[in-house]
Backbone bond lengths (Angstrom), bond angles and torsions (degrees), N, CA, C in turn:
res aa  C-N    CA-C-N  psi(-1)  N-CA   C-N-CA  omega(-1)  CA-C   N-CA-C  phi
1 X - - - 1.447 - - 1.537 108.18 -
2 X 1.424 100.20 136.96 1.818 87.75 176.34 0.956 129.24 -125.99
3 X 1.184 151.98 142.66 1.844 154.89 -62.23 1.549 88.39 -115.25
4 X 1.536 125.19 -35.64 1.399 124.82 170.81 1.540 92.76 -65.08
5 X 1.388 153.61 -83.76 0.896 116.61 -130.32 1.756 111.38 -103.17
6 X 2.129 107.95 26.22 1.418 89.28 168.45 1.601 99.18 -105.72
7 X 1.113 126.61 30.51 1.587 141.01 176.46 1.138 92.68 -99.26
8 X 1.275 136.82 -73.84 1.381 153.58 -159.32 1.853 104.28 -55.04
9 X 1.436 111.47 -47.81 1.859 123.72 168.07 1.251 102.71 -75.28
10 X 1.449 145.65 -20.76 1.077 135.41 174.42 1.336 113.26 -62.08
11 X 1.421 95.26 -85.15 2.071 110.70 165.04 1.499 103.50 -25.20
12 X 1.225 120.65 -69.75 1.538 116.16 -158.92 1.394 107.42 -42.10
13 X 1.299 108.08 -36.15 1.801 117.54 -163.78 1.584 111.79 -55.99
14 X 1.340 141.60 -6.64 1.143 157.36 -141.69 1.424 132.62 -179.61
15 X 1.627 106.93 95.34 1.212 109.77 -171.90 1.380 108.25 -101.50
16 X 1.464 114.83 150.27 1.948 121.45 10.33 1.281 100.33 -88.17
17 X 1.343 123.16 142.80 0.891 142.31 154.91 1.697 129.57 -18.01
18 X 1.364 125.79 85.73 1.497 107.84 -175.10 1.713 100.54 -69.14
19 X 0.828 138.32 119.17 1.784 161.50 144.58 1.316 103.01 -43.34
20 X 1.614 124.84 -72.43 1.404 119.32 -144.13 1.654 93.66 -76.07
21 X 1.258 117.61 -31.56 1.923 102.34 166.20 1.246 101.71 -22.53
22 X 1.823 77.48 -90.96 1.597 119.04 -163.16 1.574 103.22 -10.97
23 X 1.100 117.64 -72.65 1.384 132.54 -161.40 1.666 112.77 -59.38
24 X 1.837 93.76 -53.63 1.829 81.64 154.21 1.657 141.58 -77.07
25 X 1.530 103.86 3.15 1.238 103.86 179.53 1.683 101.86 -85.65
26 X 1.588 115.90 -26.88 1.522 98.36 165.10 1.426 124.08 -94.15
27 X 1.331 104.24 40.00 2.035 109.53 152.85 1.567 83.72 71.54
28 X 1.311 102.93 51.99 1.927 97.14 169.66 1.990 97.48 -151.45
29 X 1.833 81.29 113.94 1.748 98.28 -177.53 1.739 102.25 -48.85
30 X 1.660 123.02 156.34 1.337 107.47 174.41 1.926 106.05 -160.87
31 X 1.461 108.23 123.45 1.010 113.93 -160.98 1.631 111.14 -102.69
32 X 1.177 119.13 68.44 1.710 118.76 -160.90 1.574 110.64 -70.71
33 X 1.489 130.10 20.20 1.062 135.85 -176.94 1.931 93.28 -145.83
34 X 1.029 144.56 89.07 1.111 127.26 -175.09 1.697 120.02 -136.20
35 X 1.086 119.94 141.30 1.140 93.20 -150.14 1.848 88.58 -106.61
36 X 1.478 97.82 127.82 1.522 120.21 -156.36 1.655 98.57 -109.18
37 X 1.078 106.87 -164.41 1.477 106.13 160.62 1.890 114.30 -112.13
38 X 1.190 94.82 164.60 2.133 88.73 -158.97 1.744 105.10 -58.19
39 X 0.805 103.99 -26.92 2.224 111.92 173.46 1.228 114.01 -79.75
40 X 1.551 114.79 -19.60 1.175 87.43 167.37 1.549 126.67 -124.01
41 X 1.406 123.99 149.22 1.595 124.98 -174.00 1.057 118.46 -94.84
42 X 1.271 117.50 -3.55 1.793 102.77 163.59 1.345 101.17 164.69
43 X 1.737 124.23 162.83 1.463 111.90 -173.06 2.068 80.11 -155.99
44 X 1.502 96.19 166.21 1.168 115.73 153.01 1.191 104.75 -127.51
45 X 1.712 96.91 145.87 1.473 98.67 178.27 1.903 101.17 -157.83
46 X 1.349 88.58 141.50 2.255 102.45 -171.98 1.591 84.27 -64.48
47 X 1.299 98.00 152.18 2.044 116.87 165.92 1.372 78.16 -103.43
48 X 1.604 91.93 -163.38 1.796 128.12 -136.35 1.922 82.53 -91.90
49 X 1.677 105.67 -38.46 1.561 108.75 -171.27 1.552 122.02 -80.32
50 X 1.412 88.14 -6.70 1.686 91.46 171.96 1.795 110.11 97.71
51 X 1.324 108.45 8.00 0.999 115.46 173.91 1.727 121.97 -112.84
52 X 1.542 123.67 130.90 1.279 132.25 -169.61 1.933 108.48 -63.93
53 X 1.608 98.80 139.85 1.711 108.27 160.32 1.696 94.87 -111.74
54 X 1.535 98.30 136.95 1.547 86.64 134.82 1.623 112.39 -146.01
55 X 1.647 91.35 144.24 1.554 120.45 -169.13 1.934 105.93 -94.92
56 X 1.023 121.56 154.10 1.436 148.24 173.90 1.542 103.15 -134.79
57 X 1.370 125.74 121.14 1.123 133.89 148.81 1.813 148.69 -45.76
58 X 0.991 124.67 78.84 1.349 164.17 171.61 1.456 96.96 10.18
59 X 1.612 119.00 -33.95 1.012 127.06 -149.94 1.165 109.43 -83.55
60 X 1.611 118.96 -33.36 1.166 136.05 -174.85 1.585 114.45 -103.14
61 X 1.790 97.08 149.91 1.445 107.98 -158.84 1.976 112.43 -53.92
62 X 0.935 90.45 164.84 1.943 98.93 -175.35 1.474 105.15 -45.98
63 X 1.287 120.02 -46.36 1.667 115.14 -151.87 1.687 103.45 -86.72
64 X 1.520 121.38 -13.16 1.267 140.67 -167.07 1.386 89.81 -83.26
65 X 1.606 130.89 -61.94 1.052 151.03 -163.39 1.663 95.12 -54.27
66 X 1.180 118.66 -76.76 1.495 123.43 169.75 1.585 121.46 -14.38
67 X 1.756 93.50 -70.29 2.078 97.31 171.00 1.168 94.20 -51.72
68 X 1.562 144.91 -53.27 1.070 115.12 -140.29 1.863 105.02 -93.98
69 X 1.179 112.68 -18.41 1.511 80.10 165.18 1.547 130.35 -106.28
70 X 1.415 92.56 29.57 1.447 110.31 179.35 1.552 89.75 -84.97
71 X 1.595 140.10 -60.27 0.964 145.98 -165.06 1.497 105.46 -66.73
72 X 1.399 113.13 -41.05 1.580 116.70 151.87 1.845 134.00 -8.19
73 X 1.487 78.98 -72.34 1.400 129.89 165.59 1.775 113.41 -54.85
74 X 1.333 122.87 -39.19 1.056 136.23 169.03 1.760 118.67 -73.99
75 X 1.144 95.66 -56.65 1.464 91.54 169.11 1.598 123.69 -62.33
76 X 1.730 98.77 -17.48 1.625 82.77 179.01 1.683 113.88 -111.53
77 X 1.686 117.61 17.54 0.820 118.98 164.85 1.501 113.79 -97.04
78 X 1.551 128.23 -29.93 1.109 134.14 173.24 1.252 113.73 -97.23
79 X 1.382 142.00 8.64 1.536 110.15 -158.14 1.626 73.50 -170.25
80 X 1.350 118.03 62.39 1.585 125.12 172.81 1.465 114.08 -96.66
81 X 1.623 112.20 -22.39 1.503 95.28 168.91 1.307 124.59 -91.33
82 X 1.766 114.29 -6.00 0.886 118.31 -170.13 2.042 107.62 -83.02
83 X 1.275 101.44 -36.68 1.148 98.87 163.91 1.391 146.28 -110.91
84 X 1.578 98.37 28.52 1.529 120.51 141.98 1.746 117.07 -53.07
85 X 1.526 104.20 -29.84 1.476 89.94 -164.43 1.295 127.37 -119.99
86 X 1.314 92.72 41.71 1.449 140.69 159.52 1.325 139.15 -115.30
87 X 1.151 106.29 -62.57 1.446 144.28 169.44 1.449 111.62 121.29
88 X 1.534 114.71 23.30 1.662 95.99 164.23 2.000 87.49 154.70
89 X 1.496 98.89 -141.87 1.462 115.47 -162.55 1.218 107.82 -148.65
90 X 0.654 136.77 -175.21 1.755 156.54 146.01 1.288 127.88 -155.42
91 X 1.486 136.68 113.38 1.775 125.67 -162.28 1.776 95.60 -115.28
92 X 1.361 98.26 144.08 1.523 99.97 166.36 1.206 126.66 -82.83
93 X 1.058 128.21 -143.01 1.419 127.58 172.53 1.353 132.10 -98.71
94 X 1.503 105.79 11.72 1.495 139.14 153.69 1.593 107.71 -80.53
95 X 1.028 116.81 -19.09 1.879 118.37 -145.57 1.591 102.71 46.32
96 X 1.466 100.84 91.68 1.755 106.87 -172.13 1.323 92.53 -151.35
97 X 1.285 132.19 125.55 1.703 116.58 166.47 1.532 113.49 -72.16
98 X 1.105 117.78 115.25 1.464 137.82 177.85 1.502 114.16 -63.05
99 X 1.238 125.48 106.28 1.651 135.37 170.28 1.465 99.51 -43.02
100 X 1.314 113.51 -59.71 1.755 104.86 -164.99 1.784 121.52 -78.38
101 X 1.414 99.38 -3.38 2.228 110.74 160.55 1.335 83.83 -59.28
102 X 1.788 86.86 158.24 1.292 123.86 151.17 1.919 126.04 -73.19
103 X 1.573 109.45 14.10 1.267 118.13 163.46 1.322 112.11 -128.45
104 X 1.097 133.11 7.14 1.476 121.84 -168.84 1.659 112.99 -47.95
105 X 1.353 102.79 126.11 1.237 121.06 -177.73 1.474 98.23 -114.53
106 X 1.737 114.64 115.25 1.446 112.05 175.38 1.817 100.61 -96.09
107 X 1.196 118.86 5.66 1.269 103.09 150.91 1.664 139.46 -95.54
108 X 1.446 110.07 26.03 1.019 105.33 177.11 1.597 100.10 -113.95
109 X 1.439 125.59 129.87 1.021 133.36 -179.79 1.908 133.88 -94.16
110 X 0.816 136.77 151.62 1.269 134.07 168.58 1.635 115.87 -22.56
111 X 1.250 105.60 -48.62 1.784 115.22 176.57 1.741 94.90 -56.28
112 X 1.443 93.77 -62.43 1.862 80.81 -163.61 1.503 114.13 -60.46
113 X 1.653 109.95 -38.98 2.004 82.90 167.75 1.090 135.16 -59.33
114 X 1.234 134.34 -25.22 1.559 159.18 121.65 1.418 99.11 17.40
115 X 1.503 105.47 -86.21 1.577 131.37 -162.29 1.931 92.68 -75.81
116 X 1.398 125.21 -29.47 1.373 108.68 172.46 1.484 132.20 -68.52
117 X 1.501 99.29 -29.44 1.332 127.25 164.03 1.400 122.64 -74.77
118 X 0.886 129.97 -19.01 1.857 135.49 179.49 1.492 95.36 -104.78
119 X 1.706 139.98 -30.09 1.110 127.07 -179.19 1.790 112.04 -81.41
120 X 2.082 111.11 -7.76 1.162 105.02 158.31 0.821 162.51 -115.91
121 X 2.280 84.08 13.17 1.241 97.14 163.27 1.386 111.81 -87.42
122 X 1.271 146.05 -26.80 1.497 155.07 -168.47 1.804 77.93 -64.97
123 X 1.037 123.30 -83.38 1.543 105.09 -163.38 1.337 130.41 -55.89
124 X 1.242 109.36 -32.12 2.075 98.30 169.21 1.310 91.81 -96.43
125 X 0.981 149.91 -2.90 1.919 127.59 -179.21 1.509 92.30 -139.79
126 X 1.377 111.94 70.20 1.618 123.70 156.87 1.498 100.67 -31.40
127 X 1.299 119.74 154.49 1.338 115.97 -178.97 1.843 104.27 -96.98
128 X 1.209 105.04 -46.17 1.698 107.24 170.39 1.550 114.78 -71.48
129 X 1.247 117.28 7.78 1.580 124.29 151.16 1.164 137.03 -101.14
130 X 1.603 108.38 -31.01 1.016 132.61 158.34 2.069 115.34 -55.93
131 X 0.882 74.34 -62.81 2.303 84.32 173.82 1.804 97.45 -62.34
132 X 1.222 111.05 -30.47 1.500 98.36 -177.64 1.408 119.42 -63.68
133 X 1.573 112.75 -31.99 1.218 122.00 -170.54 1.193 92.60 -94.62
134 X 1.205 147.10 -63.47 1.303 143.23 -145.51 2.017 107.57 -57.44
135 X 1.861 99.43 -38.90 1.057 100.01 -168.45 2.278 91.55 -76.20
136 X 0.978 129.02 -47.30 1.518 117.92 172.91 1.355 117.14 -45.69
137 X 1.278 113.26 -23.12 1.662 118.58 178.44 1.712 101.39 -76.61
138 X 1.018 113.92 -68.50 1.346 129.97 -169.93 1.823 88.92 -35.10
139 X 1.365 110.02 -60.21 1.623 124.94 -149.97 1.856 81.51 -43.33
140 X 1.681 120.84 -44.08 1.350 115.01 -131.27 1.801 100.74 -105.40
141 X 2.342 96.40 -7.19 1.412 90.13 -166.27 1.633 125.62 -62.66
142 X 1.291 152.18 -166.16 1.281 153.46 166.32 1.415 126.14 -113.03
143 X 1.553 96.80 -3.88 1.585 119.15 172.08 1.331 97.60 -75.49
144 X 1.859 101.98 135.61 1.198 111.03 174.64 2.023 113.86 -54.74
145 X 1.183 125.38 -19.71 1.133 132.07 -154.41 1.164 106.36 -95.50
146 X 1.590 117.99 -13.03 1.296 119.87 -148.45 1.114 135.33 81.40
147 X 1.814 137.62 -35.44 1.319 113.70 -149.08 1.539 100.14 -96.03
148 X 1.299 99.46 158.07 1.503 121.78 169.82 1.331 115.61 -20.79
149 X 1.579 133.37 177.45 1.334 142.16 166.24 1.768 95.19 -108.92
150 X 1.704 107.56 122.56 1.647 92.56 171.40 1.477 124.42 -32.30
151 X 1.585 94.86 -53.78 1.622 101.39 -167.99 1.828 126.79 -68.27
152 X 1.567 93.13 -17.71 1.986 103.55 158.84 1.835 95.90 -47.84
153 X 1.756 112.35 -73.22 1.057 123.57 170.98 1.817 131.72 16.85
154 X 1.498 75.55 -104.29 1.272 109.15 174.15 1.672 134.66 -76.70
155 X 1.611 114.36 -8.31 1.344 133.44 144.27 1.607 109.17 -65.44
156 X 0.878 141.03 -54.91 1.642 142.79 -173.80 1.611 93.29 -59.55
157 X 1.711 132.87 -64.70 0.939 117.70 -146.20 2.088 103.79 -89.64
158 X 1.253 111.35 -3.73 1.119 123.79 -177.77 1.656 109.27 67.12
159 X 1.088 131.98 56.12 1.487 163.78 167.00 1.202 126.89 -90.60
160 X 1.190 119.31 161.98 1.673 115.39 173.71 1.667 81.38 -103.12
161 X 1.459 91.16 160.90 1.231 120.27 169.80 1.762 128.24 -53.87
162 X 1.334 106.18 -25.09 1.553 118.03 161.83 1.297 131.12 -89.41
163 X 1.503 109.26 -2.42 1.363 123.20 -167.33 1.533 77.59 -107.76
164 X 0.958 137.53 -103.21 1.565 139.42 171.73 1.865 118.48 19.26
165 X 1.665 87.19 -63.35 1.545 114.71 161.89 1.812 131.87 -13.50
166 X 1.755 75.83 -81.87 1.257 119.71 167.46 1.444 123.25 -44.84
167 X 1.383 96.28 -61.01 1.942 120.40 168.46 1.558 105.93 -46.48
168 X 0.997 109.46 -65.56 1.414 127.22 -173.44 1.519 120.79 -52.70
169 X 1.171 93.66 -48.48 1.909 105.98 175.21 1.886 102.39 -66.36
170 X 1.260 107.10 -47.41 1.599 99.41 -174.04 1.201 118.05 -92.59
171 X 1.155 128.95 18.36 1.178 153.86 128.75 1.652 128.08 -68.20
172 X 1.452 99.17 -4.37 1.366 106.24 175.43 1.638 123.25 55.74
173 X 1.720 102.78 -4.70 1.581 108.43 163.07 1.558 137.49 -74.20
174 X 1.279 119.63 131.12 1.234 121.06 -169.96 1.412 111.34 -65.77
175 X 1.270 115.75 161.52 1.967 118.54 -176.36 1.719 87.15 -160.35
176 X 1.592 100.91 165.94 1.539 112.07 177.85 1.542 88.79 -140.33
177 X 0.953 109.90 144.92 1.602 127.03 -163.42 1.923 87.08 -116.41
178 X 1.680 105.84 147.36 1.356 100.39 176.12 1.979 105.02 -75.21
179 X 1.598 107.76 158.37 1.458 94.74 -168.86 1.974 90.24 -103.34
180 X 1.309 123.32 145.86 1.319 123.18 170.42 1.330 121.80 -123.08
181 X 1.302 100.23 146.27 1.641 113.90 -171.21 1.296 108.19 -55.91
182 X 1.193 117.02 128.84 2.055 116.97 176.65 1.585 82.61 -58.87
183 X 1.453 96.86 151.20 1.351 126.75 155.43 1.738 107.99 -82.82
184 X 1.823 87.57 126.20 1.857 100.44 158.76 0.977 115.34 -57.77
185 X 1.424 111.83 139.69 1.424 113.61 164.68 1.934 117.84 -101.30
């Protein structure tokens, strides 16, 4: 097994996930408060020494910050040659590399945010952690049906609420979202 992936089984083992370790335990600088520009949610990018930062934008709430430098984290575990030859990434608030950042990388493609995004949800929403909770939630929900409350969810794993979502649906697990009164106009 190699040292990336008994770091990677370590972290997973324990939710939520601390990230900003993780990320410095693999020799990668990390700025989880950073002050970005408002479009964009987070970038990795090589310094002068040849060594990777990755930043999350300040602006946005804590659990957003998390996906995003988990996906951070993704691009620079999977997609390292691609952004060698640049010096990094920058994703908006799509997770899209943005032409008009100061990193736009036109070699990173739709597939690789894809694969940056599925490598962050597998790491903060383990899937056999994820079913662990969902099925203790279920045990405790008040819905006749059983399933969980998203927001039980996605409070445990420290997530936004769409990331949770997301998890949940491809996971094929059921969730009940609270229902809200339309606003009068």
């Amino acid at each position: 097994m190699s040292e990336l992936e008994h770091l990677l089984r370590k972290y997973r083992s324990e939710y939520p996930v601390d990230i900003v370790s993780l990320i410095q335990n693999l020799g990668v600088g990390v700025e989880p408060e950073a002050d970005l520009p408002e479009k964009i949610s987070g970038q990795v990018q090589r310094q002068s020494d040849g060594t990777y930062i990755i930043r999350a934008n300040r602006r946005e709430h804590e659990y957003r910050r998390r996906f995003t430098m988990a996906h951070e984290l993704g691009h620079f575990v999977l997609h390292r040659s691609i952004l060698d030859r640049v010096g990094g990434v920058n994703d908006n608030t799509m997770y899209r590399t943005d032409i008009h950042a100061p990193l736009y990388n036109s070699h990173i493609h739709r597939v690789h945010e894809q694969q940056a995004n599925s490598f962050a949800a597998n790491l903060l929403m383990p899937e056999e952690c994820v079913r662990k909770v969902h099925l203790e939630e279920s045990g405790m929900s008040p819905l006749p049906d059983g399933s969980p409350w998203l927001a039980s969810m996605y409070r445990v794993f420290h997530v936004s609420p769409s990331a949770m979502r997301w998890r949940l649906r491809n996971l094929d697990l059921p969730f009940a979202e609270p229902v809200t009164e339309p606003v009068a106009a």
